[in-house]
C-alpha positions as CSV (number, residue, x, y, z in Angstrom):
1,X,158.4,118.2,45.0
2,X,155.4,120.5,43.6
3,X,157.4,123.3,44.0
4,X,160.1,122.2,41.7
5,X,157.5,121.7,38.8
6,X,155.8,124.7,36.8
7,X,152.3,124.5,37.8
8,X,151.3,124.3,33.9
9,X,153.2,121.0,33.7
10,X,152.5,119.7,37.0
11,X,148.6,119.7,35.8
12,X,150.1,117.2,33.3
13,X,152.0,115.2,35.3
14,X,149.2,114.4,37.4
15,X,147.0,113.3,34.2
16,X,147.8,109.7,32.6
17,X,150.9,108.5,34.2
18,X,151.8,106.6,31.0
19,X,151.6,110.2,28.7
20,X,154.7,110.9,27.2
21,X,155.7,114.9,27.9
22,X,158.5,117.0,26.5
23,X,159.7,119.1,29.7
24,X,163.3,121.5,30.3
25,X,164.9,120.1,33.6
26,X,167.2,122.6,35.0
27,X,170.2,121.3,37.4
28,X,171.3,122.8,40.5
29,X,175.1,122.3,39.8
30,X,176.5,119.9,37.3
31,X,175.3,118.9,34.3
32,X,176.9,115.4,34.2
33,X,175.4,114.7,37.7
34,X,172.1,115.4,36.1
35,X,172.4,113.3,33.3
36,X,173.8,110.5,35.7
37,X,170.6,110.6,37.7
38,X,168.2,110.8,34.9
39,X,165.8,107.3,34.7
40,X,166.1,104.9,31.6
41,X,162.6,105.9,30.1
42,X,163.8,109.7,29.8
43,X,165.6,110.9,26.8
44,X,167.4,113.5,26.0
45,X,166.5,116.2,23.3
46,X,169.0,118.7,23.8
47,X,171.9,119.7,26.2
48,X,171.5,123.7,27.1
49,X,175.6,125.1,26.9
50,X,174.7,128.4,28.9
51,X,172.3,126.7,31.7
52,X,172.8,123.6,33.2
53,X,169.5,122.2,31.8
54,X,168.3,119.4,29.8
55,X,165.4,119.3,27.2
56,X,164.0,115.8,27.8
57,X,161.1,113.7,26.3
58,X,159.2,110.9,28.8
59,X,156.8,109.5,30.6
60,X,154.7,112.1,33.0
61,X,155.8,109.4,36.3
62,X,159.7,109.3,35.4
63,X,159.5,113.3,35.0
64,X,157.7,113.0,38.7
65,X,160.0,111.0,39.9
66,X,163.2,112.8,38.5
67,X,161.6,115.8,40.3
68,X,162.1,114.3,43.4
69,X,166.2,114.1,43.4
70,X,168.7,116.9,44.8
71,X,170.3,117.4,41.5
72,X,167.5,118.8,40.3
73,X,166.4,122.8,40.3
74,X,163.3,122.5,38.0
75,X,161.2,120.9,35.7
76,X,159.2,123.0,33.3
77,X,157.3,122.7,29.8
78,X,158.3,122.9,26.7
79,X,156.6,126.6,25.4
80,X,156.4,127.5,22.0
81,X,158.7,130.6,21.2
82,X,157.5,133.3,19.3
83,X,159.1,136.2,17.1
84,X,159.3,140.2,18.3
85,X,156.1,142.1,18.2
86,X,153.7,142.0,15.6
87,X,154.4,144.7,12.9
């Protein structure tokens, strides 16, 4: 399992089980089969249309958990996006 979680969010995961965490889960094929297998206490935030991927919100031990079937290719953080180069 550890090495389908980013080691940033893994350090999470592994804090209060309970925490709610805002994580990207990228599928290994289908997007519907990853939605399917996605526990109740995980919602989703956005559907990616160029990756198969899914920005989710939930509890650190359903994002565990979810990390632990086939379907899924990884799980990483949510990372703040920043602008080009500072002028």
């Amino acid at each position: 399992m550890g090495e389908r979680i980013d080691p940033d969010l893994d350090r999470l995961l592994r804090g209060d089980p309970m925490a709610e965490l805002d994580a990207i889960v990228i599928g290994q094929d289908s997007l519907d089969d990853l939605v399917a297998q996605l526990p109740g206490s995980v919602e989703i935030r956005h559907r990616y249309g160029l990756i198969c991927g899914l920005a989710v919100h939930g509890p650190a031990w359903a994002l565990r958990e979810l990390a632990d079937k086939p379907v899924v290719k990884s799980i990483e953080p949510v990372r703040a996006v920043y602008g080009g180069p500072p002028a």
